[in-house]
N, C-alpha and C positions, 0 to 999 in steps of 0.2 A: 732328880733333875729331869727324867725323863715322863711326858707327861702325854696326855691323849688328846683329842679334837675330835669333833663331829666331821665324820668320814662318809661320802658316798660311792658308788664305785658306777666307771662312765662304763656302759655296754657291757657286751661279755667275753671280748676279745680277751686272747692271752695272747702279747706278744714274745716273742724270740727275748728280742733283744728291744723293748720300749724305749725309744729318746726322743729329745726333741721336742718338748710339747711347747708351739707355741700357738696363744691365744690372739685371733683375728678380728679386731675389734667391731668392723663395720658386717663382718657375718655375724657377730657374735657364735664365733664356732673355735674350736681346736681343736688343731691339726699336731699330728705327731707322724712319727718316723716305724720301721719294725726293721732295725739295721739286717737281719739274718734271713729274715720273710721277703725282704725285697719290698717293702709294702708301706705304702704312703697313707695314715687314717684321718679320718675330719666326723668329728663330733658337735652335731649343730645343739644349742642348747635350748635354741627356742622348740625344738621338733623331741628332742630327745635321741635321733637318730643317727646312725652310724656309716658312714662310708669305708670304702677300701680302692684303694689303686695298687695294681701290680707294677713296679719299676723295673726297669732293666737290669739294675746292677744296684750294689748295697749304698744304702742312702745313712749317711751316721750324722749328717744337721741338713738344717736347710733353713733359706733365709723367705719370708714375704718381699713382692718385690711392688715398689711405688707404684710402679707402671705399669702393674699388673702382671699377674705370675708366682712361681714360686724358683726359687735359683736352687738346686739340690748339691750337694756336695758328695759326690760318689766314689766309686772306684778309680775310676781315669780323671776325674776332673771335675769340674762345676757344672753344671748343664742349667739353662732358663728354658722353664717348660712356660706352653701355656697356663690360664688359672684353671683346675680340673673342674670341670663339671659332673655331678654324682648321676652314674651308671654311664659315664662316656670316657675314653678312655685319656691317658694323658699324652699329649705332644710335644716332643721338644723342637723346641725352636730353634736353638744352637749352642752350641759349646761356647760357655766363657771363658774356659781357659783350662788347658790340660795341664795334668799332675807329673812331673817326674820324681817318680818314687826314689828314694836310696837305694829298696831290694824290692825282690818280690813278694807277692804276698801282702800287700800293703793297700789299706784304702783311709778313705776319710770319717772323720771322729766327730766329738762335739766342736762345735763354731756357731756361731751367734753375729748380728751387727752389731758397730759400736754407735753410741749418740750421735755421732752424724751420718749413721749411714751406709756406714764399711763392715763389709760382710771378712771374717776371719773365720778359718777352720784350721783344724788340726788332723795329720795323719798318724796312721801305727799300723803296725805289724798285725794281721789278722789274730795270728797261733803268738795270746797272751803268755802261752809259756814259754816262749822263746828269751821273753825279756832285753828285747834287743831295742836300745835305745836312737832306734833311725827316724822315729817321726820327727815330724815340724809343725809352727805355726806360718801360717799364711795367710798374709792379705790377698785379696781379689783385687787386680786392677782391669777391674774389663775394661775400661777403653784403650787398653794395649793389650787386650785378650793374654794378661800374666798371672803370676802368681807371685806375689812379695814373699821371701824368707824375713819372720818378724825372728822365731826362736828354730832351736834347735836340739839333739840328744834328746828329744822326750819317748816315752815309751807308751804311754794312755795318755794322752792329751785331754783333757776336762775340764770341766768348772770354770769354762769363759763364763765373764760378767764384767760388769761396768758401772762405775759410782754413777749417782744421781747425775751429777756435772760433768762426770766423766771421764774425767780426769786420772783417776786410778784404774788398772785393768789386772782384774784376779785370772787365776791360771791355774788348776792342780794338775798333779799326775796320777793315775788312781792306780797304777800296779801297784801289787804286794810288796815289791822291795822298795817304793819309791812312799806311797800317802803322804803326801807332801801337799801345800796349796801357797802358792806364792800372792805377791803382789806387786805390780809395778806402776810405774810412775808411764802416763802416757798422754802423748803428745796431741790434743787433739786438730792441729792442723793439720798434720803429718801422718796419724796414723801410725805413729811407730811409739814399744812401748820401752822404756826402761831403767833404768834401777833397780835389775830384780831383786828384791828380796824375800824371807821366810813371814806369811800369813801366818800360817795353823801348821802343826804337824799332826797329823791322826796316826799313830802308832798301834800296832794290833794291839799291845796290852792296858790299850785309853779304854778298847770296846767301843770305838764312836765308827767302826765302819770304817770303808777307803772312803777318799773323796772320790766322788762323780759329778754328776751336774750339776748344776746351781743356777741361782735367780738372786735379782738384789731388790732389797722394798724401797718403798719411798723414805723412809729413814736412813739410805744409805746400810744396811745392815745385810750381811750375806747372807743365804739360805744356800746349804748344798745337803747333796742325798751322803749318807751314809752305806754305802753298799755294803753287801754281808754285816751288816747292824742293825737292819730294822728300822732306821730312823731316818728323821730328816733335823740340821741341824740349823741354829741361826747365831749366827755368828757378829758382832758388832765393826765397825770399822777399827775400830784398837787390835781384832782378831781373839777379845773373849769371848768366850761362850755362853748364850744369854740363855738360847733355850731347845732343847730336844725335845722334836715331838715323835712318839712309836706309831709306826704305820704297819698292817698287820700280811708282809712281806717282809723276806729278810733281803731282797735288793731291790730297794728303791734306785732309781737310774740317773730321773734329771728332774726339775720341778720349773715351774713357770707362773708368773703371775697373771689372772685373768676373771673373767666375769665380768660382768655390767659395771661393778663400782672396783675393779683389780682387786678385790680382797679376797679369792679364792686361791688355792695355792694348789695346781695341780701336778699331779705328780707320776709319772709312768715308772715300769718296772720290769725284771728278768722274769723271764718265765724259767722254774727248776720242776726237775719231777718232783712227786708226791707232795707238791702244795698247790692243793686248788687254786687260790688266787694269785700265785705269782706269774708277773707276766701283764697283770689288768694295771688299768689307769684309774687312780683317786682323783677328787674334788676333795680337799680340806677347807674348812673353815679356822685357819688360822689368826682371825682377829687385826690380822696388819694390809695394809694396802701396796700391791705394786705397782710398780713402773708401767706405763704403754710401749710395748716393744717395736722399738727401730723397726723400721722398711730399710730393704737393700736401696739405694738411687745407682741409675744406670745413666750414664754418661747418652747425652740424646742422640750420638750414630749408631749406638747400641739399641737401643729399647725400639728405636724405628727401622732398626735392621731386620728386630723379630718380629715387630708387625709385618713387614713387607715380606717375611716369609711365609708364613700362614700353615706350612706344612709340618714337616718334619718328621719323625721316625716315630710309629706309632709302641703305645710301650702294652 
């Protein structure tokens, strides 16, 4: 079941913790996250070249914003930076909306926009072994600088995604006690998702990995990483399993669709001792086409709040 693809590997970076890869259509570049590094990276495709930003604090998604910028989803809260320019440093602009955590110890996870535009993230407990089930999901209402409670009890928040239409909105949990990936029924006027119910279960003795990140294709078909599995899996809308492909890491993180014609499937990863490549980010040639990935949209007191600031706190 499990099978191979023509693999390339982007730079020689090892990250911490790789997530977040998403692909920026009009740069033709991708940008990703290093949640433990503090470190924001952007790989241009046309140059081959690699950038790096230092952040202030741990960055575990971050959304492209319409109006230019990136919204990061951090420690304390969302932040709208400037768009970084490569060897200049990065500026925020302002805070969209702070976090109140359940405990301490707690920052933000994977999150993604939905088809119209709504940037969602999820938070958890730094120290994985705690297994304390106080994170949440969250919509962003910046034009009331909030944060929506969509869910709740989760422990690793992961594997947002969103059907073709949109309509459906997938969720996993990727702790050890939990590999679990839901599905819900979501509203897209309203942004709110539900009907939860059971997508996929990945139980240790499947060997398919927790779930982590994930991306949807234009078939409507799920892709999520397999962590401690090696693989990345593709999953149909019914929630069978079409097709595993082995990636030569054993934690793959999050995968994104991107390239010139979206049929690249890149994929970032944990860096662990004594394996050279974990840690680097793949290009796959997996044969299927993805989606063009959502921009945040910023309510217009907002987006012309951060132009008229022009400052902010250097990072």
């Amino acid at each position: 079941m499990t099978g191979t693809v023509s693999l390339e590997r982007i730079g020689e970076m090892r990250c911490g913790v790789g997530e977040c890869p998403i692909w920026h259509a009009s740069e033709a570049a991708l940008y990703w996250t290093d949640i433990v590094e503090r470190t924001l990276w952007r790989w241009d495709a046309s140059t081959d070249r690699t950038h790096a930003w230092t952040l202030p604090e741990m960055a575990g998604s971050f959304a492209l914003v319409a109006e230019g910028g990136l919204a990061l989803a951090m420690e304390t809260g969302i932040y709208l930076m400037q768009h970084p320019e490569p060897g200049a440093p990065i500026v925020s602009e302002e805070c969209l909306a702070m976090v109140s955590h359940a405990s301490e110890g707690m920052r933000f996870n994977d999150g993604r926009c939905d088809r119209q535009g709504r940037f969602l993230a999820g938070t958890m407990v730094c120290d994985n072994a705690l297994a304390r089930a106080h994170g949440r999901l969250y919509r962003l209402d910046a034009g009331r600088r909030k944060l929506q409670t969509l869910c709740d009890g989760l422990i690793v928040p992961n594997g947002l995604a969103f059907s073709p239409d949109g309509r459906t909105m997938y969720m996993s949990d990727s702790h050890p006690s939990r590999r679990i990936i839901w599905s819900f029924d979501y509203d897209v006027d309203d942004g709110v998702p539900h009907g939860q119910r059971v997508f996929v279960e990945m139980p240790e003795q499947a060997g398919l990995g927790r779930p982590d990140g994930a991306a949807v294709d234009a078939d409507g078909c799920y892709w999520i990483c397999g962590n401690d599995g090696g693989v990345v899996h593709r999953f149909t809308p019914a929630g069978e399993l079409a097709r595993s492909i082995a990636v030569p890491v054993a934690k793959p993180a999050m995968c994104a669709f991107g390239g010139a014609r979206l049929d690249t499937l890149f994929v970032t990863s944990i860096r662990l001792d004594g394996d050279p490549l974990s840690g680097a980010t793949f290009a796959l040639d997996v044969g299927v086409k993805g989606l063009p990935e959502p921009m945040l949209r910023l309510p217009d007191e907002v987006s012309e709040a951060g132009r008229r600031q022009g400052g902010g706190r250097k990072m």
